[in-house]
N, C-alpha and C positions, 0 to 999 in steps of 0.2 A: 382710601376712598376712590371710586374711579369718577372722574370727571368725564362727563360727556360733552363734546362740542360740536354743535350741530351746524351745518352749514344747509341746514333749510330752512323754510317759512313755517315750519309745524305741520300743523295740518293741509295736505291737498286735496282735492276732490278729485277723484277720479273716476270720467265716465265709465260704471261698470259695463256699460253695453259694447266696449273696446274689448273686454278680455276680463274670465275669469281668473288668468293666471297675474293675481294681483303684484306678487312679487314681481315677475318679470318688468311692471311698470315702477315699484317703489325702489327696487337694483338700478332702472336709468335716472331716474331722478335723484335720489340719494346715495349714489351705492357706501358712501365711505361711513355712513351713522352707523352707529351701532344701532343691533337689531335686537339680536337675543345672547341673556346672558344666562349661565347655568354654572354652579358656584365657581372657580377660578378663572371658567372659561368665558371667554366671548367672541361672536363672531359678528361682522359686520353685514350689510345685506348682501354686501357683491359678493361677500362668500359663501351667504346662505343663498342665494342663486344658482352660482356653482357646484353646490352639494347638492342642490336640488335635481338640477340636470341630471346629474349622476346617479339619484336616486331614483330617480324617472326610470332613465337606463335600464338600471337593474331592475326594475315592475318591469320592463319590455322584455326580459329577458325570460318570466315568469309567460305561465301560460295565461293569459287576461282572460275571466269570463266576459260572457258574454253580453252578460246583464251591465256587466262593469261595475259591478259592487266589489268590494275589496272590506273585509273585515278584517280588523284590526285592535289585537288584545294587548298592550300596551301599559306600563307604568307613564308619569310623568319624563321624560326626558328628551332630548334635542331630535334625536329620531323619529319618535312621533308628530314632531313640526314639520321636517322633512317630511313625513306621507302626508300629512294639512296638504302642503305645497304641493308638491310631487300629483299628488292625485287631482288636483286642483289644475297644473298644465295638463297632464293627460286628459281631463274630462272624466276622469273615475268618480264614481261616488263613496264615499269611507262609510263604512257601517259600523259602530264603534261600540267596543262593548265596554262591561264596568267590569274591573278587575276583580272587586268584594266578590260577584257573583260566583255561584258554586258553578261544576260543570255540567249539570244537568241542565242550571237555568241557562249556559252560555249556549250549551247545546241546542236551546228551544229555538231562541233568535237569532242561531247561524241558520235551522231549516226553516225558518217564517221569513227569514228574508231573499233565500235561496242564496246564500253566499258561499260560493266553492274554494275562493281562493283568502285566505288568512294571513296577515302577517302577525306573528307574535315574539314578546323578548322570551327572556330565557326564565323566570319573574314566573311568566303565566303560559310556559308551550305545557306545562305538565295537564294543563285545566283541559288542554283538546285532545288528548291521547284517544278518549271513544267516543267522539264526532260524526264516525263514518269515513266516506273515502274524500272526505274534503282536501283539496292542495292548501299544507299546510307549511309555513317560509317563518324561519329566525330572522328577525330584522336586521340586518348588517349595520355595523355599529359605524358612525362616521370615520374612524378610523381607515376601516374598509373602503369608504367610498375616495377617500382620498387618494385609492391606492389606483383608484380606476383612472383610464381616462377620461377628458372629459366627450361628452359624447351626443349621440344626434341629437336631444332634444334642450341641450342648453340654448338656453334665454330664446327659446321661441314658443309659438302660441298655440297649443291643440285645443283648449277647450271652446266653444262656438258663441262663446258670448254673447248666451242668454240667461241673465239673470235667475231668472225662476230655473233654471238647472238645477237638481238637487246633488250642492253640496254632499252632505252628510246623511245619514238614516242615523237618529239617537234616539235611543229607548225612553220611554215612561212608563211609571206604574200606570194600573188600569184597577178600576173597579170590580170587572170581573175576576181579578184574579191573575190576570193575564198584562205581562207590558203592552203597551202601546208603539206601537213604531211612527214617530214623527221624521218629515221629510224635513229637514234646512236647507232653505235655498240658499247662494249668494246675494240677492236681494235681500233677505232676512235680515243679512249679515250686515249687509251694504249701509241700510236705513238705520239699524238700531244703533252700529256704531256715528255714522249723521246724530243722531237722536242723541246717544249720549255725549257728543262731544259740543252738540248746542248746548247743553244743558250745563254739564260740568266742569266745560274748557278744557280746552290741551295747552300743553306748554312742549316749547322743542325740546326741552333736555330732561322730560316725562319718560320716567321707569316705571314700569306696572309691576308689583310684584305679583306672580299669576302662583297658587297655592290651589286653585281649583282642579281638577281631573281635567284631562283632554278631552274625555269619553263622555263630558258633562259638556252643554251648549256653553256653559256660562266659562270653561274653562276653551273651547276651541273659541269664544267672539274675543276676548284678548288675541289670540292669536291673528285675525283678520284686522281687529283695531291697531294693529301695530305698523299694517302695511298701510292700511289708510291715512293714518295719522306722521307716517316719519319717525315713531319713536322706538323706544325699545322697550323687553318685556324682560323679568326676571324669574329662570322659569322652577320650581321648587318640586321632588319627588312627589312629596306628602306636607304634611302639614306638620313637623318638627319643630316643635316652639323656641325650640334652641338656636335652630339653624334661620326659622325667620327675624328672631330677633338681632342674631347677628348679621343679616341683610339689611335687618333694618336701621341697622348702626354703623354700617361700612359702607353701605352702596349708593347710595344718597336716592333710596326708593321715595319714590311720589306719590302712589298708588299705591291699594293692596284692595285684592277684591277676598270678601271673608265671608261665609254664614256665622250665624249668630255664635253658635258654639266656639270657633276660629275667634270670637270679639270675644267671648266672654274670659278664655285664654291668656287672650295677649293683654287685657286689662290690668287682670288679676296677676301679672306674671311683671309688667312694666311702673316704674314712678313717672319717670319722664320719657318725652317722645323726642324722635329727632328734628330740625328743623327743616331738613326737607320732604318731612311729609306731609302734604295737605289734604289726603283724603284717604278715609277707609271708607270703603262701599261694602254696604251690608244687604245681603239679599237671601233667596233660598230658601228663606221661612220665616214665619213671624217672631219677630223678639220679645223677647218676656218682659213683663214687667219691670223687672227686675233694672234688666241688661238695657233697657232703652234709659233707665235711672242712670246708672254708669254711664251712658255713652253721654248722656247730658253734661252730665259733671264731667265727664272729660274735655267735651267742648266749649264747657265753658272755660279751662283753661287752658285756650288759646291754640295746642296743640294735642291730636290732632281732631282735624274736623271729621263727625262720622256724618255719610247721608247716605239715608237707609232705601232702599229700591224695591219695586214689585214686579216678577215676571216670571217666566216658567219656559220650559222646552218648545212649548207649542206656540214659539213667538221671537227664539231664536236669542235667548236671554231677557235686556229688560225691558218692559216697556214703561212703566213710570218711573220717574227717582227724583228725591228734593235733595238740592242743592246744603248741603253743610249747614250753612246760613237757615233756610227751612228748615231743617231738622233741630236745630237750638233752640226753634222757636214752635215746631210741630212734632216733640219725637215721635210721639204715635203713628203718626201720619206716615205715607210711602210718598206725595206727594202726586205732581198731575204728570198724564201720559206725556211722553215723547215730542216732538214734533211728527206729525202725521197722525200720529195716534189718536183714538177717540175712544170711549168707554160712557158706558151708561150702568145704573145700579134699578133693577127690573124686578118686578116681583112676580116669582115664580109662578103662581096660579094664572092669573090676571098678563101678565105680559107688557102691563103699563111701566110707565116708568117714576120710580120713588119719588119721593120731596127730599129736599135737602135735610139730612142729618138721621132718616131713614134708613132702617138696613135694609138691602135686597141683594140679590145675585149680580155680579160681575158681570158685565158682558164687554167685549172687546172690539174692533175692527180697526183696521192700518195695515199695511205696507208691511209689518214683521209680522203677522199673522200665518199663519200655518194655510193652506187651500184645502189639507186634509189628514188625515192619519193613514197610513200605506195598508193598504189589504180590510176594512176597518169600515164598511158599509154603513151599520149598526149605530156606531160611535161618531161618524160622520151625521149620518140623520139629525140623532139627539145632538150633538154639540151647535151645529152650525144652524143658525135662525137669520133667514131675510139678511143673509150678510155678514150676520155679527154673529161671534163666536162666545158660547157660553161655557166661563170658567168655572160654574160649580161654586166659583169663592165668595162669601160672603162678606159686604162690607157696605159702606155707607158714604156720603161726599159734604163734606162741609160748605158753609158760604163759598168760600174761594175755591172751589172746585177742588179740593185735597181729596184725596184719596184714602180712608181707612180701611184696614184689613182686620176684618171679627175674625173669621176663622177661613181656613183656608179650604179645599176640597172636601164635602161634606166629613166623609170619614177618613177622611187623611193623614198620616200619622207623618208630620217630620222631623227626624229624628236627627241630630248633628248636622242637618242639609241635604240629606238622604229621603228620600219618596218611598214611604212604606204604607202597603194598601193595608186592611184588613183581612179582606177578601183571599190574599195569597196564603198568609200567613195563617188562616183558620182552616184551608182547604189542607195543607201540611199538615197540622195538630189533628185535625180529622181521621185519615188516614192511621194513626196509631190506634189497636183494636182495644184500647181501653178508652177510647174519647168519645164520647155519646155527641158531643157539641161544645165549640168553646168561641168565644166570642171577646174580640182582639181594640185594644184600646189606646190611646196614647194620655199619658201623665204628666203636666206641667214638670219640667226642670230646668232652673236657672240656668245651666251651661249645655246642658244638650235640646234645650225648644220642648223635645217631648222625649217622654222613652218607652218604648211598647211593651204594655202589659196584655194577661189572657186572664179571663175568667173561663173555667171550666169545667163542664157538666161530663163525669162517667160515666158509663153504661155499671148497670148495679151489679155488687159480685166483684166488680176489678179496681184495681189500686197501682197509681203511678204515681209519680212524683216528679216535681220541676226540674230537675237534673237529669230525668229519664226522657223526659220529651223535647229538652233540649237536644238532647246528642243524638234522639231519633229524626230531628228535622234538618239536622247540621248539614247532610247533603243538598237537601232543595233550597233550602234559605241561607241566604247572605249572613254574614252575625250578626250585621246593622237591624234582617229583620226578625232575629229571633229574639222573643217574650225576654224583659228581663227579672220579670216576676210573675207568679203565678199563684191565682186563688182557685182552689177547689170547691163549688159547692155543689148541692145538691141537684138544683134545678137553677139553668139561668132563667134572670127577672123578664116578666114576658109582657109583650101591649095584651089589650083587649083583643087585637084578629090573632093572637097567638104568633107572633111576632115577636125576634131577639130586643129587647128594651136599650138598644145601645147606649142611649144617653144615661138612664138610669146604671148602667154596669160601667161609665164612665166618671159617673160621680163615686158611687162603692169603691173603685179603684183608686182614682184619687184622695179619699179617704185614708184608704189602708195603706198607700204607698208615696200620697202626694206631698 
């Protein structure tokens, strides 16, 4: 077991308006804590300072756009921290993409964002081979950068330390079919982890085990909460039940951030828990029935506590979460917003705002709210109202101002913690010259939240089958978003204006497969 021994106060505050390059400040304060661990290895921060520099370096060595976007195709691993940091002293913005994604789709949102210049591992350079003439870079492994000298930009400050700077560009599904490109600032960053550390405490010798994508907000704000807070993170490729569980038994982890799928895993897979775990956070999507049953009964015995969270991209990870304690006593509930945070539940016609225990539409405002969607007019209009930003998600608020989640984005499908529209996925099915119309669903399941079904109407005369239309979509869609079952009929179920009956084709489905 590694013992940590910290020679700080836990958490410091740091004025972000000093410098985005937050490392540079948690290397003088702490440099000897450990920072991050990645399984045998660890490095402390004065070292991940060092490699930073260095990594710096070699992006100067690269021909920098202009824009200063830097995209980045990346698994889990220590070098993708290094660009976090690295891009973070230089002032660069990381545009980050998801590795599921096929190359078509990676392809879309290197030219929507104009990003000329790429790093990628060896994992995913095959996904950019027909790109176009983008400058594309192997990420040099820290090996390599050890090899380097250290060089002009260690431990100083290029970025201009203004908060609203945007960090990162990270993709969302979109309704139209289309991702969305959200802008994360350091500010974003700065408040949610404030937010979450009033809320759920830090301790100095706090290990985060991080299991989430880089390329995901919810997987780079561990990454910033680490500098802000003193502590260290442990950081895992993928989600290998194997190998987190042996973290979770050797490393004296304290944290684990999980989607529902990741909880319902480690439940069914564990008897007893270790004693240095006090918290699993659960977020990413609504939890079943089910799986908030389980996590109850788990907290009732003693270890570990789950407290379950609400938030999204467009906010820089979370903005509400109840405390362990809350959750024992609310599993339903995500709990109340943040510090700074505010929310109202508003009814969509009318624009009033509900009574307590009312369902209406989500609406948001604070300090980790998004200012806009990049390139995104349209979507701006409709989301943002007099201030407050409208989530789409439906829920309702109890006496005590709790927060419940009915359902999440009207048609939304989440799938393992994955964002899957309908909308993309029906445009691909289309496209096949036997698909007259099909119309894309999600189906309660205990360990995955939902899993995306099609119902499908042919053009008369022709004849496909679900195996065919799988392996016809397999280029544009991810596998998270392709159909895992498929009904053929005749005609889908239609409203009165001659409209797709979605709800009605989402009961049928759940029927047949629920």
């Amino acid at each position: 077991m590694i013992h940590l021994k910290s020679d700080s106060y836990g958490l410091i505050v740091i004025n972000p308006k000093l410098s985005n390059d937050w490392l540079h400040w948690r290397a003088k304060a702490t440099p000897q804590n450990i920072a991050l661990l990645f399984g045998d290895e660890r490095w402390r921060f004065a070292e991940l300072d060092d490699l930073t520099g260095q990594m710096a370096d070699w992006l100067l060595t690269l021909d920098l756009p202009v824009n200063k976007r830097v995209g980045v195709l990346m698994q889990n691993r220590p070098e993708y921290v290094l660009m976090i940091y690295a891009a973070s002293r230089l002032g660069l913005t990381l545009v980050t993409f998801n590795t599921r994604l096929t190359p078509t789709e990676v392809e879309w949102q290197i030219e929507f964002t104009a990003c000329d210049l790429i790093v990628a591992d060896e994992l995913n350079l095959e996904k950019l081979q027909n790109v176009g003439s983008h400058k594309i870079h192997l990420a040099p492994e820290i090996g390599y950068l050890e090899s380097l000298p250290t060089g002009q930009v260690k431990n100083s400050v290029k970025g201009d330390g203004v908060t609203n700077q945007t960090q990162a560009i990270v993709f969302t599904s979109g309704t139209t079919g289309r991702p969305k490109a959200v802008p994360v600032t350091f500010e974003q960053h700065f408040y949610s982890a404030m937010g979450s550390s009033y809320r759920l405490g830090v301790e100095t010798n706090d290990i985060w085990l991080s299991v989430l994508p880089l390329y995901h907000v919810g997987g780079m704000a561990v990454v910033f909460r680490s500098l802000l807070y003193g502590t260290a993170f442990d950081l895992h490729p993928r989600f290998d039940l194997s190998e987190i569980n042996k973290a979770l038994d050797s490393k004296g982890i304290s944290m684990i951030s999980v989607v529902p799928t990741m909880l319902y895993r480690l439940i069914e897979s564990r008897e007893s828990w270790p004693v240095s775990l006090r918290l699993i956070l659960v977020g990413g999507a609504a939890a079943s029935p089910e799986l908030v049953a389980a996590a109850g009964e788990l907290s009732k015995s003693g270890r570990p506590l789950v407290a379950t969270s609400y938030g999204m991209t467009e906010v820089g990870s979370q903005f509400a979460t109840q405390t362990p304690a809350e959750t024992l006593e609310k599993p339903a509930s995500v709990g109340r917003p943040f510090l700074f945070n505010e929310l109202r539940i508003v009814d969509a016609d009318s624009l009033q705002d509900k009574a307590v225990g009312e369902y209406g539409e989500i609406w948001i405002s604070g300090e980790v709210v998004m200012s806009g969607y990049v390139d995104n007019a349209d979507a701006n209009r409709e989301r943002f109202v007099d201030g407050w930003f409208r989530t789409g998600d439906i829920g309702y608020l109890d006496e005590d101002g709790c927060l419940f989640v009915v359902q999440r984005r009207s048609d939304l499908i989440i799938s393992g913690g994955e964002n899957v529209y309908p909308a993309e996925v029906e445009a691909a099915l289309r496209q096949h010259p036997s698909v007259k119309e099909a119309c894309v669903v999600g189906v309660p399941s205990a360990e995955w939240g939902e899993i995306v079904t099609a119902m499908v109407e042919l053009w008369p005369g022709t004849q496909v089958d679900g195996d065919e239309l799988t392996e016809f979509v397999q280029d544009d869609l991810a596998r998270y978003k392709r159909p895992r079952f498929f009904e053929f009929v005749k005609q889908l179920p239609q409203t009165a204006s001659g409209k797709i009956e979605r709800k009605k084709v989402g009961q049928d489905m759940s029927d047949l497969f629920g």
